[in-house]
C-alpha positions as CSV (number, residue, x, y, z in Angstrom):
1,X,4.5,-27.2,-7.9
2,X,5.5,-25.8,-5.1
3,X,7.8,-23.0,-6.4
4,X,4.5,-22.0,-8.7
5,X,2.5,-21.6,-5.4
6,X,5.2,-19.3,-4.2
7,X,5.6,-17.5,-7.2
8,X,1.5,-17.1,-7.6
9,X,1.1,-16.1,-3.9
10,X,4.5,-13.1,-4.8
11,X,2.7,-11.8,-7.7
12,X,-0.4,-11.3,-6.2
13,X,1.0,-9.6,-2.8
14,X,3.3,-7.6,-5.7
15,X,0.0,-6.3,-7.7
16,X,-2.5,-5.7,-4.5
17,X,-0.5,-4.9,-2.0
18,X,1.9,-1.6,-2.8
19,X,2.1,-0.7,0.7
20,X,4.2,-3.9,1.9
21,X,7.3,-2.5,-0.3
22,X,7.4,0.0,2.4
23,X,10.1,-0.7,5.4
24,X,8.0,-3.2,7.4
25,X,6.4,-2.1,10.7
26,X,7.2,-4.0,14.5
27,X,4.1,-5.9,13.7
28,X,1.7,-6.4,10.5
29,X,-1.6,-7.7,11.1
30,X,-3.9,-8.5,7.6
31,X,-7.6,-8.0,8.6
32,X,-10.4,-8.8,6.2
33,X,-12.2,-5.5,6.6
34,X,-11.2,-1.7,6.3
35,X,-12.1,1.5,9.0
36,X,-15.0,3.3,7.4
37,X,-14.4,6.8,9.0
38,X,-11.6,7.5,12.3
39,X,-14.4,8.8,14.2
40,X,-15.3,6.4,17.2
41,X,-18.6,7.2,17.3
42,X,-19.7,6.6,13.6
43,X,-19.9,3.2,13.3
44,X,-21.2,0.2,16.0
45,X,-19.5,-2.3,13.9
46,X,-17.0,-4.7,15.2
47,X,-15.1,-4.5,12.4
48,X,-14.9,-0.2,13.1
49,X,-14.7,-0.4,16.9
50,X,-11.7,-2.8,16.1
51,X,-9.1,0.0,14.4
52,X,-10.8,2.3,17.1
53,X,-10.2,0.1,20.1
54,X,-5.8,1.4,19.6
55,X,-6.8,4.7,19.6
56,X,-8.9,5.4,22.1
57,X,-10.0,4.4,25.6
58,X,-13.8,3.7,27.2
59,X,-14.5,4.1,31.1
60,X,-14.2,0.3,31.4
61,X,-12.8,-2.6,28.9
62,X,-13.2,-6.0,28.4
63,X,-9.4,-7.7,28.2
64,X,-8.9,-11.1,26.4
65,X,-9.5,-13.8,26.5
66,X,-12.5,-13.8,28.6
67,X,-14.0,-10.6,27.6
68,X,-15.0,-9.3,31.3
69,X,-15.5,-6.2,32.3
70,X,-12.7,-4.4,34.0
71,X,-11.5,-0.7,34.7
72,X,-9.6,1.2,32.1
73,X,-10.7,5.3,32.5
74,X,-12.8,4.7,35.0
75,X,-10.8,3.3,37.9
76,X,-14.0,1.9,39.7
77,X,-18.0,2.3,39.3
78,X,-21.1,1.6,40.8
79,X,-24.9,1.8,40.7
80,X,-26.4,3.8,43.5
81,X,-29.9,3.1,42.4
82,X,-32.2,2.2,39.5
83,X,-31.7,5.5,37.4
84,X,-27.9,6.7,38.8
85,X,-24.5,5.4,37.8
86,X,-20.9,6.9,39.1
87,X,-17.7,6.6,37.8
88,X,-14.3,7.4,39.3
89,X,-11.7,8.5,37.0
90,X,-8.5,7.6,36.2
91,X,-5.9,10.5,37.2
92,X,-2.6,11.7,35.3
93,X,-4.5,10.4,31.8
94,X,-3.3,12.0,28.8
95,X,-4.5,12.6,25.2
96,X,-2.3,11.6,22.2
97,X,-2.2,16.0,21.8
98,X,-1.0,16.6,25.7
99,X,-4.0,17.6,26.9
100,X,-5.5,16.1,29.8
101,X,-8.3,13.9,30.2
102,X,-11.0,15.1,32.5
103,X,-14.7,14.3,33.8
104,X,-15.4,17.5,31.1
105,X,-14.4,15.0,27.8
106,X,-16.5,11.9,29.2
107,X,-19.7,14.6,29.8
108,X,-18.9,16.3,25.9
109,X,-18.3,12.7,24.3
110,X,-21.8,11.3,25.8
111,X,-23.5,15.0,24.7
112,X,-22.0,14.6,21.3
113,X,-23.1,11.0,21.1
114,X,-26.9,11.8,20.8
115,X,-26.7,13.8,17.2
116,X,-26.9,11.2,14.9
117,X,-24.7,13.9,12.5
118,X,-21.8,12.2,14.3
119,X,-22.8,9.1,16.3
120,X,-24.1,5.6,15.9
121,X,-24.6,5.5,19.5
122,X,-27.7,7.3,19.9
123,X,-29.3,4.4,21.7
124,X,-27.3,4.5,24.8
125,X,-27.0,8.5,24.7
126,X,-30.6,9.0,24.8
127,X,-30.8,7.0,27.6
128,X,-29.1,9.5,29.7
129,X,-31.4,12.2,31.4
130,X,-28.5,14.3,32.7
131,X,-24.8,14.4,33.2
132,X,-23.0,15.6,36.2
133,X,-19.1,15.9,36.6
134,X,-19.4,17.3,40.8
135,X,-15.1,17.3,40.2
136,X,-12.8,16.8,37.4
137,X,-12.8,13.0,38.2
138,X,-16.0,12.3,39.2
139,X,-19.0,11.7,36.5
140,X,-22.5,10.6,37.3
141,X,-25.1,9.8,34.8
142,X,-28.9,9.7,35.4
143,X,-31.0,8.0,32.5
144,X,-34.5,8.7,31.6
145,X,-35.3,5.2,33.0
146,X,-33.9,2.1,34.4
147,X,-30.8,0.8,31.7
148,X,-29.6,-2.8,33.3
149,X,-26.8,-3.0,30.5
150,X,-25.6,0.6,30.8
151,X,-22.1,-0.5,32.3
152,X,-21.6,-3.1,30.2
153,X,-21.4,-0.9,27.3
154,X,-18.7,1.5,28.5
155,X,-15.8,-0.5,26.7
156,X,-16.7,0.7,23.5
157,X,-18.2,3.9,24.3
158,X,-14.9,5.6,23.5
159,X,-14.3,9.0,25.2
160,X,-12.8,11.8,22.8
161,X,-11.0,15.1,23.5
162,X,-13.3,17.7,24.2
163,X,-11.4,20.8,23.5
164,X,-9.7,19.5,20.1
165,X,-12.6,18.1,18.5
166,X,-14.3,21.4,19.3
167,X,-11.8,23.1,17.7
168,X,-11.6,20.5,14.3
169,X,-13.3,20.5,11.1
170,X,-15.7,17.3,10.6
171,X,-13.0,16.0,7.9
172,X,-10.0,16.2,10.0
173,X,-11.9,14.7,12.8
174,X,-12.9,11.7,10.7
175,X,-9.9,11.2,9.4
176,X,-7.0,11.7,12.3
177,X,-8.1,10.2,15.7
178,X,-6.5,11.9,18.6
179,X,-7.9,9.7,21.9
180,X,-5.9,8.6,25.1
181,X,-5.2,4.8,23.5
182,X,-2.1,2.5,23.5
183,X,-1.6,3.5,19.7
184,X,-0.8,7.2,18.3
185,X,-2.9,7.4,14.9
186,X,0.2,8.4,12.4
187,X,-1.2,7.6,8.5
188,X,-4.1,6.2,6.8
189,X,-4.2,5.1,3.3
190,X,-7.8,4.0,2.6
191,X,-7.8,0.6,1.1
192,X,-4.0,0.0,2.0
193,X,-3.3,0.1,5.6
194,X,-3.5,2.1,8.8
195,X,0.0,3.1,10.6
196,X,0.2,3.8,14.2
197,X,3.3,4.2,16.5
198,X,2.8,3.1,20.6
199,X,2.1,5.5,22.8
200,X,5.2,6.0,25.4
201,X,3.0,7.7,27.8
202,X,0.1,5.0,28.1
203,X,-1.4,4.7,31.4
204,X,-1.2,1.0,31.2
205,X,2.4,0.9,30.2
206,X,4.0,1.5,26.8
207,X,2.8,-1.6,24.9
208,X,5.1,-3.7,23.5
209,X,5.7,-3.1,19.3
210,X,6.3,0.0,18.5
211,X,5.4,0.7,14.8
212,X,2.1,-1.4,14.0
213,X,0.5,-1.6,10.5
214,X,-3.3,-3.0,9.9
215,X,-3.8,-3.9,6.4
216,X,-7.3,-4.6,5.3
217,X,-7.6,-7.0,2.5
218,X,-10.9,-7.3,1.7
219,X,-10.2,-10.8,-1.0
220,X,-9.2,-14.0,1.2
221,X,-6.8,-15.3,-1.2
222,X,-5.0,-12.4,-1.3
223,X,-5.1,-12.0,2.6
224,X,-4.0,-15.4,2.5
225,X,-0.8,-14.5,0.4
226,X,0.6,-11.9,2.7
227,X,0.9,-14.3,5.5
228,X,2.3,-16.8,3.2
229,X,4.6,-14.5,1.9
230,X,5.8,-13.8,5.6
231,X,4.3,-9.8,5.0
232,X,2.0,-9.8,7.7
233,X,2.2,-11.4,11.4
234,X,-0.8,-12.1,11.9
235,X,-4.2,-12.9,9.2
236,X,-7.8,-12.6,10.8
237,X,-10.3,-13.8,9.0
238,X,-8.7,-17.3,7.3
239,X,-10.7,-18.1,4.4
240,X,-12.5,-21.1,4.9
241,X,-11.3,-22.5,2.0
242,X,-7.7,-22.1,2.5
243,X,-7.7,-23.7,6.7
244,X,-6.9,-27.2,5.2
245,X,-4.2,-25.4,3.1
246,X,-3.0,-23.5,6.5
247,X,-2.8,-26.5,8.6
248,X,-0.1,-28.2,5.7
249,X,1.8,-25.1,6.1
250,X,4.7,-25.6,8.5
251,X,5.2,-21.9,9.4
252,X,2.1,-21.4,10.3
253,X,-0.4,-21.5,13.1
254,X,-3.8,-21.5,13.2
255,X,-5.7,-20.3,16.4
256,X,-9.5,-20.5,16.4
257,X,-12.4,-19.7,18.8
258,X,-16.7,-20.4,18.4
259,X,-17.7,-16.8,17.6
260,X,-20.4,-14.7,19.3
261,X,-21.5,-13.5,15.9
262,X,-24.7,-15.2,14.6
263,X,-25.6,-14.4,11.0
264,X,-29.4,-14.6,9.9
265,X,-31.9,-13.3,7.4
266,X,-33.7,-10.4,8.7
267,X,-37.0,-9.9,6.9
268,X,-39.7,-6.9,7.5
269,X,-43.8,-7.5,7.7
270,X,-45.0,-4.8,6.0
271,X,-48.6,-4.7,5.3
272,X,-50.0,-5.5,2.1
273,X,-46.1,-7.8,1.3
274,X,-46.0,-11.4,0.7
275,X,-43.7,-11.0,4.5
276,X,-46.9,-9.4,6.5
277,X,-48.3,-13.6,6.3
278,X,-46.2,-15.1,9.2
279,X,-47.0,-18.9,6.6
280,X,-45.1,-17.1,4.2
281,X,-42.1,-16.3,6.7
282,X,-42.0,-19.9,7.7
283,X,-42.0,-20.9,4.5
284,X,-38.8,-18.8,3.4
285,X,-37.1,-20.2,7.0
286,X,-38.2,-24.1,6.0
287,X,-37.0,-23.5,2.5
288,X,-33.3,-22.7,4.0
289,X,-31.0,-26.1,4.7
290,X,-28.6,-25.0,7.0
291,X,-26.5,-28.2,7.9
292,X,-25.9,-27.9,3.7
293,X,-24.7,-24.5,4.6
294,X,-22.4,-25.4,7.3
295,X,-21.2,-28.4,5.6
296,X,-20.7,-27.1,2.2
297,X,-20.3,-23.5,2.1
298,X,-18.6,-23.1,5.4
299,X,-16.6,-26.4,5.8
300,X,-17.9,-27.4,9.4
301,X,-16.6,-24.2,10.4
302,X,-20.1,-22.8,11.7
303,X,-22.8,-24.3,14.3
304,X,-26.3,-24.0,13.5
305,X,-28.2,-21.4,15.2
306,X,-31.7,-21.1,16.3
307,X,-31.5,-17.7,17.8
308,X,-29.9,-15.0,17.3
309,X,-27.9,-14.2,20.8
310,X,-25.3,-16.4,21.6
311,X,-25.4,-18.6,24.8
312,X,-23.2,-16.1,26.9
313,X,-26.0,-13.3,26.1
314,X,-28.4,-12.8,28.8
315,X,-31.6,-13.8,27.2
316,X,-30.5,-16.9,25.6
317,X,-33.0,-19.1,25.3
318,X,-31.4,-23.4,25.3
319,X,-35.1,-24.4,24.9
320,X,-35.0,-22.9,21.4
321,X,-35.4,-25.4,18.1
322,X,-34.9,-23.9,14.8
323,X,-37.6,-25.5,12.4
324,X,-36.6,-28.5,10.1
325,X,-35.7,-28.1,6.5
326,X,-38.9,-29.0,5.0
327,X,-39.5,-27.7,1.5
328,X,-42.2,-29.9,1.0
329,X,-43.9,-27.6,4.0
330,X,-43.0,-24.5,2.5
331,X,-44.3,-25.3,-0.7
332,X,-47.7,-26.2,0.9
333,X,-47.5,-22.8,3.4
334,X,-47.4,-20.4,0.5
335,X,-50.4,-22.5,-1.5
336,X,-51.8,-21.8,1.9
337,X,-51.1,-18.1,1.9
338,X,-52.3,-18.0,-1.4
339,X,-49.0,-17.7,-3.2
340,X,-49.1,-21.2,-4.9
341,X,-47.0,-19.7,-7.9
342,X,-44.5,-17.9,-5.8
343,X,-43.3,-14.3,-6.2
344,X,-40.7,-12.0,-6.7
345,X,-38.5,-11.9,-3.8
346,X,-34.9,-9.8,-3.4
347,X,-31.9,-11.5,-1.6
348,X,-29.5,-8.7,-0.3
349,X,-26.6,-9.1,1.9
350,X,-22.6,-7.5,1.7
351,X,-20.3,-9.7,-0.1
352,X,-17.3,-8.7,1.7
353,X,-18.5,-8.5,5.5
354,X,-18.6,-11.9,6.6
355,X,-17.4,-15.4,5.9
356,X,-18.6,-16.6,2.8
357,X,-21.8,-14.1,2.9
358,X,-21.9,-14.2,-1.0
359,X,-21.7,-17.8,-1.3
360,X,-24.5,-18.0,1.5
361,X,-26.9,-15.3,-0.5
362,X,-26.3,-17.4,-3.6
363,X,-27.5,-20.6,-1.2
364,X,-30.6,-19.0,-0.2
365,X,-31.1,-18.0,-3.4
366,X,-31.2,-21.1,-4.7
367,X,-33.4,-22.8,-2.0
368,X,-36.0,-20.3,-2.7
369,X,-36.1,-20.9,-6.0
370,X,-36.8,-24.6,-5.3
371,X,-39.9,-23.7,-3.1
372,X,-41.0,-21.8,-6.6
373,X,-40.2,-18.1,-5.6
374,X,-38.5,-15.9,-8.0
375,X,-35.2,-14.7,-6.5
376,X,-33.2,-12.0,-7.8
377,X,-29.7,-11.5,-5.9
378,X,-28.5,-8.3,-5.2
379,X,-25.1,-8.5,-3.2
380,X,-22.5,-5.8,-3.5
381,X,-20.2,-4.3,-1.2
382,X,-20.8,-3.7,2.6
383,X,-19.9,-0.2,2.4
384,X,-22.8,0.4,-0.1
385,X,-25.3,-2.4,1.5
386,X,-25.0,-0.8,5.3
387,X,-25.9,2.5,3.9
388,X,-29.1,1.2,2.2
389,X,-29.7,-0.5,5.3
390,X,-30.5,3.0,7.0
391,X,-32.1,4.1,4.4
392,X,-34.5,0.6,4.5
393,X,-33.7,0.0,0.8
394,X,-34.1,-3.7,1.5
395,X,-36.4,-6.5,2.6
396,X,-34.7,-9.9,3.0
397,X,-31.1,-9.3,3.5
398,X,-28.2,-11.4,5.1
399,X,-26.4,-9.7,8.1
400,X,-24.5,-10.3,11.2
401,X,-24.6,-9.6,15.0
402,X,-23.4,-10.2,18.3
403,X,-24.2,-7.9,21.6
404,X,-21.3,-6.5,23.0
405,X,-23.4,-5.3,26.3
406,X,-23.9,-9.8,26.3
407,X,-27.1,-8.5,27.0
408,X,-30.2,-9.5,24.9
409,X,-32.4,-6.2,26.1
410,X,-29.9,-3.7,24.2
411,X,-29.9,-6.2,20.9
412,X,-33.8,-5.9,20.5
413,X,-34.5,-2.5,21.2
414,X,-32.0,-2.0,17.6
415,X,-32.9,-4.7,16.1
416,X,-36.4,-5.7,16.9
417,X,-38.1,-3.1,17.9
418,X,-40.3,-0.9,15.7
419,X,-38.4,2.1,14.6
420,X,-38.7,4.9,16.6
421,X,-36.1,7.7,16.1
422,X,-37.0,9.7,18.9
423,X,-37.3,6.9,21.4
424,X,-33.7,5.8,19.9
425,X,-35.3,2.3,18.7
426,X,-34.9,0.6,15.5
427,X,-31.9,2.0,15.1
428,X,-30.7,-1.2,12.8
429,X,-33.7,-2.6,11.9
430,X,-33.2,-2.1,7.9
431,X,-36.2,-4.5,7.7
432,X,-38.8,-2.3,9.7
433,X,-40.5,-5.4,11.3
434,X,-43.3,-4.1,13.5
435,X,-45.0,-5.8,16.2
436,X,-46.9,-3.8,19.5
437,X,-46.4,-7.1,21.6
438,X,-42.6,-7.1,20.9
439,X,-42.4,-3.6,21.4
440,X,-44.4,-3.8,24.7
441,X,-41.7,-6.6,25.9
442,X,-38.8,-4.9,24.9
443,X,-39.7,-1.8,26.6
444,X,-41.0,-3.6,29.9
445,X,-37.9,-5.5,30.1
446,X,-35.6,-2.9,30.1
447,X,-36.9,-1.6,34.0
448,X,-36.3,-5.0,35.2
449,X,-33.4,-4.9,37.6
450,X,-32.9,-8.8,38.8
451,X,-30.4,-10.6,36.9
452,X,-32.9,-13.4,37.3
453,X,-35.9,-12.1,36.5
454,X,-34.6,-9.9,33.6
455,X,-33.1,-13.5,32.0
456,X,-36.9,-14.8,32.0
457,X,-38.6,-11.4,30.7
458,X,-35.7,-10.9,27.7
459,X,-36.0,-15.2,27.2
460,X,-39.8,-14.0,26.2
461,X,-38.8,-11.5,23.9
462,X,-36.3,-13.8,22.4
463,X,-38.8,-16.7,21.9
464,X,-41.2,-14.3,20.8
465,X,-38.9,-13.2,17.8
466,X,-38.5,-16.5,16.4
467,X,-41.8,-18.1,16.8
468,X,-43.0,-15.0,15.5
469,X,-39.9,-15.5,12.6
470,X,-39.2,-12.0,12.8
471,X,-35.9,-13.1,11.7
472,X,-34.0,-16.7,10.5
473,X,-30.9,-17.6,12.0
474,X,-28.7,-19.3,10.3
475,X,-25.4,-19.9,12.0
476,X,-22.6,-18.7,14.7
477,X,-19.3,-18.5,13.1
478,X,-16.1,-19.8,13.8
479,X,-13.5,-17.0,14.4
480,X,-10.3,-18.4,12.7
481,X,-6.8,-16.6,12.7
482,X,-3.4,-17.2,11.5
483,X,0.0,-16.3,12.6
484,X,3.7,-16.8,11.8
485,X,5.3,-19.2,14.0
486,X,8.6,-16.8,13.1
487,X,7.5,-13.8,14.6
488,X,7.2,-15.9,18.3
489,X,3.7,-13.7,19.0
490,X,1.6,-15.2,21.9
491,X,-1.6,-13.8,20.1
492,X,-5.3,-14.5,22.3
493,X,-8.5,-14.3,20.2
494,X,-10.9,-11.9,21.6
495,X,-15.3,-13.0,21.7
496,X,-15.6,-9.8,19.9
497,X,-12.6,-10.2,17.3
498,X,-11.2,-6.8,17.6
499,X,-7.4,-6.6,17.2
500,X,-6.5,-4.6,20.4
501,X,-2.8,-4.7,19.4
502,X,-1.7,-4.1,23.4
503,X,-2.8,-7.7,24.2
504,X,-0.5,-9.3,21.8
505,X,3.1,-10.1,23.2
506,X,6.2,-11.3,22.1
C-alpha cells in the first residue's frame, strides 16, 4: 500500500510538475498561489506582496516572527506633527542593475503609486499632499490630512528604481523586477515557478541559499506530492485534508500559527435588492453554521470569527458576539421582509485563494437553500473573480483579509467605506455597501492621533459594521506549513504568511 502511495504521489509530481526535472535549486519552497504580475505595486494581495517581498525593499519591515516594525531603507523615522513624516535613508544601497538608491526613487515610487494604470496602492498615495527629498537621503512626506497608520505601511510599500522603470516598457516592467531585495529576479515561468539567485551585495548581508525556486501549485494534493516526493523544502498552505496524513509522515514537520486572515461574506445594500433590508442580511448571517464549517470543512483548523480584524488590529472589538445559527429566525426575518418564498441569490467566491473556499461556498450554498432562497454558485478561479471584483460584478461573495498596517482605520476606508475613487475609498469594496454614518466614522477616525482614543472611535466603526451586517465573518484561519526534516531549515511562520526567503536558515 505503501509503495502505491509513492508511486501515485511520483506520477502526479511527473505529469504537473515539469519544472522539478530541472537541476534542483539551494531551496524549493511549494506555495499554493502564483505572482499575478512582477510589478510591486499591482497587487495588495498577500499572496503578490509575498514573491515581491525577495525582490524588493520598503523604508521599514516587519521581520518574523513577531511582525514588528523595524528599519530596512529607512534607517530611522519619525513624526514631527499631525500632517509630516521624515525618513532617513539607508546609504551605500544598491539596485539589482548597479544603480543607486536615492531619496529621488522613494519620491518617483510614491508619485507613480497614485495612477491606478500601475498601482493598487492608491489609498496611501493619495494621502500624500507633497513630497520633499531636502538631500539624497532625506524624504519628508506631508499628507492631505492626519494618516495615524502611515508608517505602518511602509513594509510593503516597496520602493522601485526610478531611472530604469522610466526607461522600460509596461511589459518588461511587469514581468522582470529589478528592486534593491535579498533576491535577484532570474526566470519566471507562469504556472511553473519563479527562479531567483541571492543578492551578494545585500545591505543586510548576502542571505544564506543561493539559487531559490517558488513553485505555485495551485491543487493541494499535488502540492502535497512535491513535499512528499522530497521536491520542495518547504509546502505552505498544507491541505487540511492531508495534516493527519503529514503528522504520520516521519520526514516531515509540520509548523503552524493562528492566522490574521479572517474570511467572510461581504454583501452590498443596494436599493431596491433583497440586501438593502438589514432582516434580510441577518437572515443570510443566521442561515450560516459556522462551528459545522470549522468542524467539517476545515477540520478544527479555523476559529470562529465575529469580526473581521483580528485581535492584534487596533480596532478590535472582544465585546463582539457573532449571532447564533438560527435558521428558524431567518426563516421568519425574510417572511418579515416580505420574502416568505425566498429569492434568487448568487454565491461567488475564488476556488483557489483560500483554504477550502470552494468547499465553504458550496456550505453556504446549501444553508441558504435550507432557509428557502434559491442559490446558484458561481466559483471559478481567483484570477478571474478579483477582476470582477473591481469591476462590482458580484453581490454575495466569499473573500479574505487581514490589515497589514494592524490598523482597523486603513481596512474600512477599502473595505467599508462607500466607493469614492477620487477620495481613494472603496478601493475593495466589490459589494458597494453604502452607509453616510460609516462613512462619517471612517473619515472622523482617521484625524484621531491618541492610540487610545483612536482604539475607541475605530471599535465604533467596527461594531457598527457588524450590527449593521455589512459583512458576515466566518472564521480566522489557521496558517499551516510543512517542511523536510532533511533539509535541517529553521523555518519561522510570518502573521502575514509571505515567504521572505532571507529569514529562513540552515
Amino acid at each position: 500500500m505503501k509503495r502505491k502511495t509513492l508511486i501515485s504521489a511520483m506520477l502526479m509530481i511527473s505529469l504537473a510538475l515539469p519544472s522539478l526535472a530541472l537541476a534542483k535549486a539551494d531551496l524549493t519552497v511549494a506555495v499554493d498561489a502564483p505572482p499575478k504580475s512582477m510589478n510591486p505595486h499591482s497587487y495588495n494581495s498577500d499572496a503578490n506582496l509575498s514573491y515581491m517581498s525577495n525582490f524588493f525593499d520598503g523604508l521599514l519591515q516587519r521581520p518574523a516572527p513577531e511582525g514588528k516594525l523595524a528599519p530596512a531603507l529607512a534607517t530611522d523615522w519619525a513624526r514631527l506633527d499631525a500632517l509630516t513624516w521624515k525618513f532617513n535613508l539607508r546609504k551605500g544601497v544598491k539596485y539589482h542593475n548597479g544603480n543607486d538608491f536615492t531619496a529621488a526613487d522613494v519620491k518617483y515610487t510614491f508619485e507613480r503609486m497614485k495612477d491606478p494604470k500601475f498601482s493598487k496602492f492608491v489609498n496611501i498615495a493619495n494621502a500624500i499632499a507633497s513630497i520633499e527629498t531636502p538631500d539624497d537621503y532625506t524624504v519628508i512626506f506631508k499628507t492631505h490630512k492626519p494618516v495615524p497608520w502611515f508608517a505602518e505601511t511602509m513594509h510593503q510599500n516597496f520602493i522601485v528604481d526610478k531611472e530604469s522603470t522610466e526607461n522600460r516598457d509596461s511589459g518588461d516592467y511587469n514581468t522582470r523586477p529589478i528592486g534593491t531585495g535579498a533576491y535577484k529576479f532570474v526566470e519566471w515561468v507562469k504556472g511553473s515557478y519563479v527562479r531567483m539567485e541571492a543578492n551578494p551585495d545585500y545591505w543586510e548581508g548576502a542571505p544564506q541559499f543561493k539559487t531559490v525556486e517558488i513553485k505555485p501549485i495551485t491543487e493541494g494534493a499535488t502540492r502535497f506530492a512535491a513535499i512528499a516526493a522530497r521536491q520542495a523544502d518547504i509546502l505552505s498552505g498544507v491541505p487540511v485534508p492531508m495534516i493527519d496524513r503529514i503528522k504520520k509522515t516521519p520526514n516531515i514537520e509540520l509548523i503552524s500559527r493562528p492566522a490574521r486572515r479572517c474570511i467572510y461574506m461581504d454583501l452590498g445594500n443596494k436599493a431596491g435588492t433583497p440586501y438593502e433590508d438589514i432582516r434580510v442580511r441577518k437572515a443570510i448571517a443566521m442561515a450560516i453554521n459556522e462551528d459545522e464549517i470549522v468542524k467539517t470543512i476545515m477540520r478544527g483548523q479555523a476559529t470562529p470569527a465575529a469580526q473581521v480584524p483580528d485581535i492584534a488590529t487596533i480596532g478590535y472589538d472582544p465585546s463582539l458576539k457573532r449571532l447564533p445559527y438560527d435558521p428558524e429566525g431567518a426563516k421568519a426575518l425574510l417572511k418579515e421582509a416580505g420574502y416568505e418564498n425566498g429569492f434568487e441569490i448568487t454565491i461567488a467566491g475564488p476556488n483557489d485563494r483560500y483554504i477550502n473556499d470552494k468547499q465553504i461556498c458550496e456550505a453556504v450554498a446549501k444553508y441558504l437553500a435550507k432557509i428557502g432562497l434559491k442559490v446558484t454558485l458561481d466559483v471559478k478561479p481567483k484570477s478571474i473573480f478579483f477582476d470582477e471584483l473591481s469591476d462590482h460584478k458580484h453581490s454575495f461573495y466569499l473573500i479574505g483579509w487581514m490589515d497589514g498596517s494592524y490598523d482597523f482605520g486603513r481596512s474600512a476606508q477599502m473595505l467599508l467605506h462607500t466607493v469614492d475613487k477620487e477620495k481613494g475609498m472603496g478601493t475593495y469594496n466589490g459589494a458597494m455597501y453604502s452607509d453616510a454614518a460609516l462613512d462619517e466614522g471612517i473619515e472622523s477616525s482617521a484625524a484621531i492621533l491618541d492610540r487610545a482614543e483612536r482604539e475607541k472611535a475605530l471599535q465604533a466603526v467596527n461594531k457598527k459594521s457588524v450590527e449593521d451586517i455589512a459583512w458576515i465573518p466566518l472564521h480566522y484561519q489557521q496558517d499551516v506549513y510543512a517542511a523536510l526534516k532533511s533539509s535541517g531549515l529553521k523555518f519561522t511562520p510570518r502573521p502575514d504568511r509571505w515567504i521572505v526567503v532571507k529569514e529562513i536558515k540552515k
